[in-house]
Biopython code that builds the backbone (N, CA, C, O; Angstrom):
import numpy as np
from Bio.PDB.StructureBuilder import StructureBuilder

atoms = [
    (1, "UNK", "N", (-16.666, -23.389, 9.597)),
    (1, "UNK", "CA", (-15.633, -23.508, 8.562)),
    (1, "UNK", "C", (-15.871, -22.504, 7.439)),
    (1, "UNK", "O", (-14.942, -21.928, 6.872)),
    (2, "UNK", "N", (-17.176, -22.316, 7.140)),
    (2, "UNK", "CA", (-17.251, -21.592, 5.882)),
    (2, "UNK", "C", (-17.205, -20.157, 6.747)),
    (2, "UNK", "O", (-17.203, -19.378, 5.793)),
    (3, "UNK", "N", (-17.169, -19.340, 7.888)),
    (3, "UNK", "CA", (-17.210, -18.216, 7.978)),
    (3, "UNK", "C", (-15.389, -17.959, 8.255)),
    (3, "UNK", "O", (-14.954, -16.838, 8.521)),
    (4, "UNK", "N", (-14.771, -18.799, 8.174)),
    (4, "UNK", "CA", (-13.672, -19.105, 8.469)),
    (4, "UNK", "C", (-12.813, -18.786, 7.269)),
    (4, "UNK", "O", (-11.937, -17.923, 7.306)),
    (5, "UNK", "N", (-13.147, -19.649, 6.003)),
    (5, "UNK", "CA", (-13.131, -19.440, 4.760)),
    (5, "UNK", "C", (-13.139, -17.810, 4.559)),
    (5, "UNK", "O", (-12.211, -17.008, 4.452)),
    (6, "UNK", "N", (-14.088, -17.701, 4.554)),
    (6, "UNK", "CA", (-14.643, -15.984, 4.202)),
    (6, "UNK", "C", (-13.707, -15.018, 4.815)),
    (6, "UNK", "O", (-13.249, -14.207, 4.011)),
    (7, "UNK", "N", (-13.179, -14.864, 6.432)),
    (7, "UNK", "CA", (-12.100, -14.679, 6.254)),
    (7, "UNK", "C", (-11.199, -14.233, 6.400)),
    (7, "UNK", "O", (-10.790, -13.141, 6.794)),
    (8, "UNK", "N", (-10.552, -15.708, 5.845)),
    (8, "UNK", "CA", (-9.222, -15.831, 5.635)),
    (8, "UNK", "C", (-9.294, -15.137, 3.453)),
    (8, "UNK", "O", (-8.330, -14.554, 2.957)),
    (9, "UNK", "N", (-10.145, -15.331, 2.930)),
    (9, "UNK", "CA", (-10.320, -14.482, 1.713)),
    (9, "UNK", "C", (-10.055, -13.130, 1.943)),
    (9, "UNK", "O", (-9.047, -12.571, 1.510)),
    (10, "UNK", "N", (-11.270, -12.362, 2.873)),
    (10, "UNK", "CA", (-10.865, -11.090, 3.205)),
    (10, "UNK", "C", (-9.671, -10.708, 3.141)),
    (10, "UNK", "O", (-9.102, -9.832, 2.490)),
    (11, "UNK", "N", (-9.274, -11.622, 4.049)),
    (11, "UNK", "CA", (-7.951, -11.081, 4.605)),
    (11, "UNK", "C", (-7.018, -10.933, 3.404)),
    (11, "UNK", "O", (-6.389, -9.933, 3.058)),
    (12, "UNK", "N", (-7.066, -12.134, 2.846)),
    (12, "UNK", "CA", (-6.050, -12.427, 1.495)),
    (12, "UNK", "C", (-6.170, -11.255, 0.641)),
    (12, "UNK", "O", (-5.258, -10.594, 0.146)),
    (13, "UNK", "N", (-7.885, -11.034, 0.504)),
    (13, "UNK", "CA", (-7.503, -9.550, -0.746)),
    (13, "UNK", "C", (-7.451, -8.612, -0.135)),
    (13, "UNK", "O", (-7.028, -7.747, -0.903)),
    (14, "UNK", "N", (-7.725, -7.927, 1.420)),
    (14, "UNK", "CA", (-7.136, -7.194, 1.936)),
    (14, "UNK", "C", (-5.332, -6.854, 1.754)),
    (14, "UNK", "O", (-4.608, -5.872, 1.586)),
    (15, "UNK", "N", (-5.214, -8.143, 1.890)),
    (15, "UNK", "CA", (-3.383, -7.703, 1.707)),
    (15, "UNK", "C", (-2.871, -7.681, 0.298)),
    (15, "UNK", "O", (-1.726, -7.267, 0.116)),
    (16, "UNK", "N", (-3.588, -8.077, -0.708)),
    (16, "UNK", "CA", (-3.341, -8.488, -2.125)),
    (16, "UNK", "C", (-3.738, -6.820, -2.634)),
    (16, "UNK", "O", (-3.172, -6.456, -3.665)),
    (17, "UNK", "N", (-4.755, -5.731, -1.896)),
    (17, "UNK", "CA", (-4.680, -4.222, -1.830)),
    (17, "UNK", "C", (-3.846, -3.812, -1.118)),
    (17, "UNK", "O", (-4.029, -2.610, -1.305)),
    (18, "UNK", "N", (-3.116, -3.862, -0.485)),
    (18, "UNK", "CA", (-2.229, -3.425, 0.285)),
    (18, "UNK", "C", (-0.903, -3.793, -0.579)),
    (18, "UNK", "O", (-0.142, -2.848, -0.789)),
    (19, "UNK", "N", (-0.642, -4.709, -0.958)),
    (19, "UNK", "CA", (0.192, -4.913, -1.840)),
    (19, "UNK", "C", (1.009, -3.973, -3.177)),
    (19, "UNK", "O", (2.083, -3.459, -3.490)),
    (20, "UNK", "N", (-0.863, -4.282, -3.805)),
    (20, "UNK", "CA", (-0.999, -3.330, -5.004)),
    (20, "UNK", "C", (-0.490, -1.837, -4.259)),
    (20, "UNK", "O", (0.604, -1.288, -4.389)),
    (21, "UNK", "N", (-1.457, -1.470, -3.592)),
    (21, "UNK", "CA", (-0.798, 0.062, -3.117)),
    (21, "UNK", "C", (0.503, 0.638, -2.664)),
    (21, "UNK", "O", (0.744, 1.844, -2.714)),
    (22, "UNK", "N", (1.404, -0.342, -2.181)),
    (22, "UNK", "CA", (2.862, -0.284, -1.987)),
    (22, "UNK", "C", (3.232, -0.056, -3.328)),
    (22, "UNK", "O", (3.528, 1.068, -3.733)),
    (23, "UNK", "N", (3.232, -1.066, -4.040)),
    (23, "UNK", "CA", (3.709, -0.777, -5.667)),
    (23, "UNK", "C", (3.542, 0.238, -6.146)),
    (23, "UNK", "O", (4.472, 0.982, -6.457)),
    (24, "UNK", "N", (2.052, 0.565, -6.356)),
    (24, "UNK", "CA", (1.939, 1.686, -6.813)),
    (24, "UNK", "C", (2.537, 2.837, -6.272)),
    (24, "UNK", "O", (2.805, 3.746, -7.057)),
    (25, "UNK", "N", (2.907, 3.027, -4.571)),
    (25, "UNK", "CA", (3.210, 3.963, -4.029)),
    (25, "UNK", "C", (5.113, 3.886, -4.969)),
    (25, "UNK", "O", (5.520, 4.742, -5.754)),
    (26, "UNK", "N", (5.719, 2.899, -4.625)),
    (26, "UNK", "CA", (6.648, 2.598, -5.097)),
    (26, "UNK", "C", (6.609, 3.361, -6.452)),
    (26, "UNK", "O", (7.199, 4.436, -6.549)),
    (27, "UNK", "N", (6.052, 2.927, -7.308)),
    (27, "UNK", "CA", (6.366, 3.766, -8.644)),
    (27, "UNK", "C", (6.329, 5.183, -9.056)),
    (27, "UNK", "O", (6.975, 5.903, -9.818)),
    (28, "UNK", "N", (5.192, 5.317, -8.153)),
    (28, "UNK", "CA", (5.204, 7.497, -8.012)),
    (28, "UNK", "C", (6.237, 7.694, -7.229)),
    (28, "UNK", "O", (6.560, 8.879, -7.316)),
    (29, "UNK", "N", (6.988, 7.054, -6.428)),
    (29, "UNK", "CA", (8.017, 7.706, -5.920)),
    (29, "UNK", "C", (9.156, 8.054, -6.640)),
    (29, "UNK", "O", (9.876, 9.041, -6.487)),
    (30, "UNK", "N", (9.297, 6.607, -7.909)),
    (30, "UNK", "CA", (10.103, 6.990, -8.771)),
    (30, "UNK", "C", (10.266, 7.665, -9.989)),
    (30, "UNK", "O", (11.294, 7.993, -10.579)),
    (31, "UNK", "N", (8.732, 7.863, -10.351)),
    (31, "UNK", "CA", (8.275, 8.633, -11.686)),
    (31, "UNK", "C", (8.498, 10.214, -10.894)),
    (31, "UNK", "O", (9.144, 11.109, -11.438)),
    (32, "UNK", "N", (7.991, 10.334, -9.831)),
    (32, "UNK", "CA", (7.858, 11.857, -9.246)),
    (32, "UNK", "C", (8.021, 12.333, -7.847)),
    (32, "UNK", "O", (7.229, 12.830, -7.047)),
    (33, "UNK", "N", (9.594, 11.962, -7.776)),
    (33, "UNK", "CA", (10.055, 12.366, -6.095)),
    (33, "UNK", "C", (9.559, 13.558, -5.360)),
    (33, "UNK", "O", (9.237, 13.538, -4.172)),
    (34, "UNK", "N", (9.529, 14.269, -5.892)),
    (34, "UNK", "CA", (8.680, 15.749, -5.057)),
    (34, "UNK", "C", (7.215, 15.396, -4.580)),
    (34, "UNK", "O", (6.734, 15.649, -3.476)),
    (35, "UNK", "N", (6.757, 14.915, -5.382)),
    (35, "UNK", "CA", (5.367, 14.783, -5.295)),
    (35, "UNK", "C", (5.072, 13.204, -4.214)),
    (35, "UNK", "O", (4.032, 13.011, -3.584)),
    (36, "UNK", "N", (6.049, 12.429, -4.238)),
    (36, "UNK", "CA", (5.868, 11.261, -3.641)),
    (36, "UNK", "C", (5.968, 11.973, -2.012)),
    (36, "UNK", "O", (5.202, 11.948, -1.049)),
    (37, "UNK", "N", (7.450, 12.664, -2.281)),
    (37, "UNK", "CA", (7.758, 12.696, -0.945)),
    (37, "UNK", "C", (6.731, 14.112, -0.337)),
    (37, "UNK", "O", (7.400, 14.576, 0.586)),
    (38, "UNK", "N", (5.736, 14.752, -0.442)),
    (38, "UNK", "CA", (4.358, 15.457, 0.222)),
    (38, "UNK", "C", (3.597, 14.415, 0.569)),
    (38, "UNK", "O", (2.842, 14.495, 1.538)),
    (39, "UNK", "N", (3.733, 12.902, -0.446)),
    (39, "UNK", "CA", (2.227, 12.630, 0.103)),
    (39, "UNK", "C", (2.744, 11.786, 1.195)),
    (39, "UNK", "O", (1.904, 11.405, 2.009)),
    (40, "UNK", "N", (3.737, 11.491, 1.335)),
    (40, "UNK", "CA", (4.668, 10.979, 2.492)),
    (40, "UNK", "C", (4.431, 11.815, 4.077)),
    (40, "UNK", "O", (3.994, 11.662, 5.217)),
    (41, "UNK", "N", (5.106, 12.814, 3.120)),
    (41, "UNK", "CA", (4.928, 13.617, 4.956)),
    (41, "UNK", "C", (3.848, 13.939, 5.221)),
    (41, "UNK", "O", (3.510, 13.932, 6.404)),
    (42, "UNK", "N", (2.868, 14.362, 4.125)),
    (42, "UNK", "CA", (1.263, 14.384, 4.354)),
    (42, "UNK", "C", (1.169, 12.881, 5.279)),
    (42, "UNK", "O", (0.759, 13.028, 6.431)),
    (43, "UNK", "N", (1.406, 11.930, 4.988)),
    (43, "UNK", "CA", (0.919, 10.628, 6.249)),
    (43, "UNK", "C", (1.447, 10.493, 7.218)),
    (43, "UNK", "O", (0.933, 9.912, 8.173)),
    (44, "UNK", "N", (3.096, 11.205, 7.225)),
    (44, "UNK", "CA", (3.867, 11.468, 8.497)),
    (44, "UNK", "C", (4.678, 10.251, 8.366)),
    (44, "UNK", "O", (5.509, 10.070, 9.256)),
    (45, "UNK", "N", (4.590, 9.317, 7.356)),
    (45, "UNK", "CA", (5.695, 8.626, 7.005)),
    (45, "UNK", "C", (7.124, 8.898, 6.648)),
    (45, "UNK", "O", (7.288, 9.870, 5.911)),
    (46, "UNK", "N", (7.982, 8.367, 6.947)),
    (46, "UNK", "CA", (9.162, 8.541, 6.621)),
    (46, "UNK", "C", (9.831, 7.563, 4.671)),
    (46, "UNK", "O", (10.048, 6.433, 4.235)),
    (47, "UNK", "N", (9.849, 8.348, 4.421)),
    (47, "UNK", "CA", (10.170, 8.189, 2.762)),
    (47, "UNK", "C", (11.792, 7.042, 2.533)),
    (47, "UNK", "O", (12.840, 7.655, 2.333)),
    (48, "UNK", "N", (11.837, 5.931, 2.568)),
    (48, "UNK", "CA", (13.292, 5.357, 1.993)),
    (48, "UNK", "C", (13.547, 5.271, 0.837)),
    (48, "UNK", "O", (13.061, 4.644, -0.105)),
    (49, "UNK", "N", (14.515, 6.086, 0.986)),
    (49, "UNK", "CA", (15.458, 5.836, -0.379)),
    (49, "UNK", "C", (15.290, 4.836, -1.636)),
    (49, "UNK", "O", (16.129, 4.831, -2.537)),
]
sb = StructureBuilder()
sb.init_structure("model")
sb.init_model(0)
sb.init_chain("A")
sb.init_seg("    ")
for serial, (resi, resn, name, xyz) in enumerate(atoms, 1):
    if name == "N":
        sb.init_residue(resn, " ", resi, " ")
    sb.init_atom(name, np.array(xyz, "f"), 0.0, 1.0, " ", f" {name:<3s}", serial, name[0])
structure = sb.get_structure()
């Protein structure tokens, strides 16, 4: 149970960073479209609107 615990924590702040980093990605996209959209195609992601 307790390694179980541990995790399902991981996991939680794993995605609770993943989170944060969307946002943040989110906001440079809108403070600085040029620059968002390099680090985009730099990952080979596709950029939405």
């Amino acid at each position: 149970m307790i390694a179980t615990t541990r995790t399902q924590r991981l996991v939680a702040a794993f995605a609770s960073a993943v989170t944060t980093l969307a946002l943040f990605t989110a906001v440079v996209a809108q403070a600085q479209p040029p620059v968002a959209d390099s680090l985009f195609a730099q990952a080979g992601t596709v950029r939405l609107a």
